[in-house]
N, C-alpha and C positions, 0 to 999 in steps of 0.2 A: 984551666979555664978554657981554653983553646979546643978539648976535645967536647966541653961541654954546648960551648958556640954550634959546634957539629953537628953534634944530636938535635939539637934546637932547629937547624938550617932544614936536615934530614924530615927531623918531626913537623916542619912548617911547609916543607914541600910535599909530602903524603898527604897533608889535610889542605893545600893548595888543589892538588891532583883528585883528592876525593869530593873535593866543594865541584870542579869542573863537570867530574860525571854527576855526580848531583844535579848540575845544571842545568846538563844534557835530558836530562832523564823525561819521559814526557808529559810525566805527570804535572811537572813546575813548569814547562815551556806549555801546558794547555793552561794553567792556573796564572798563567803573568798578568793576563787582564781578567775583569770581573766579570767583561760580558763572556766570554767563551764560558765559563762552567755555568753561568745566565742561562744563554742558549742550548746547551746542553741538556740543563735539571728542565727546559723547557719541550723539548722534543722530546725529555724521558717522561715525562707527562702525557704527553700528548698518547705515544705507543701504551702507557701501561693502560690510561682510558679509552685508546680503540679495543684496545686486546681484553680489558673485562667486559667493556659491551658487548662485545661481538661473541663471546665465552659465554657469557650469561644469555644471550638471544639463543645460541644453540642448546645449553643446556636446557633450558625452559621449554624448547621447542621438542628436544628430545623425552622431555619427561612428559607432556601435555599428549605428546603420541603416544608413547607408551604407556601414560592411563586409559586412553583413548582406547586399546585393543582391550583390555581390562571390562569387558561387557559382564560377566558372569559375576563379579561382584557387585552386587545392586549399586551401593552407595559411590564408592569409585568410579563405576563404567556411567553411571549418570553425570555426577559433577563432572568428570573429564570431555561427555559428550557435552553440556552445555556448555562447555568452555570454549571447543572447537565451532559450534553454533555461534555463539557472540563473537569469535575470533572472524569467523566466514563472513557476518555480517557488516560487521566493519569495513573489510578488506572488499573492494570494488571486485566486479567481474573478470577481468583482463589481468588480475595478480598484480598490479600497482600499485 
């Protein structure tokens, strides 16, 4: 009985020691409060809707140019250039 008490002590101290680095770790010391992963999924919001507007202005901008040199096919080089016409129009003198 004695040597089983041991194994028990042994086996209660590895999972003492493995609960502490568990503890440590920084996944549960960022998750202890609700507002930190709050603020977090808030800020990843934030970046993933700058980064596809801004992804999508340039894409668009690049493909509306490059219909734009597109003159030699009638139907294309026309809709691309009225696009750039009502874009121009829009858009004040001074690029603002």
């Amino acid at each position: 009985m004695a040597d089983r008490d041991g194994t028990e002590r042994d086996t209660l101290e590895r999972v003492a020691e493995g609960l502490e680095v568990l503890n440590d770790h920084r996944f549960v010391r960022m998750h202890d409060t609700w507002w930190k992963p709050l603020w977090f999924q808030f800020l990843r919001g934030l970046a993933f809707g700058l980064g596809s507007a801004i992804g999508a202005t340039l894409l668009v901008s690049m493909l509306v140019w490059w219909l734009s040199q597109i003159e030699f096919i009638p139907i294309l080089g026309g809709w691309a250039t009225e696009i750039i016409d009502q874009i121009e129009t829009v858009m004040p003198e001074d690029g603002r």
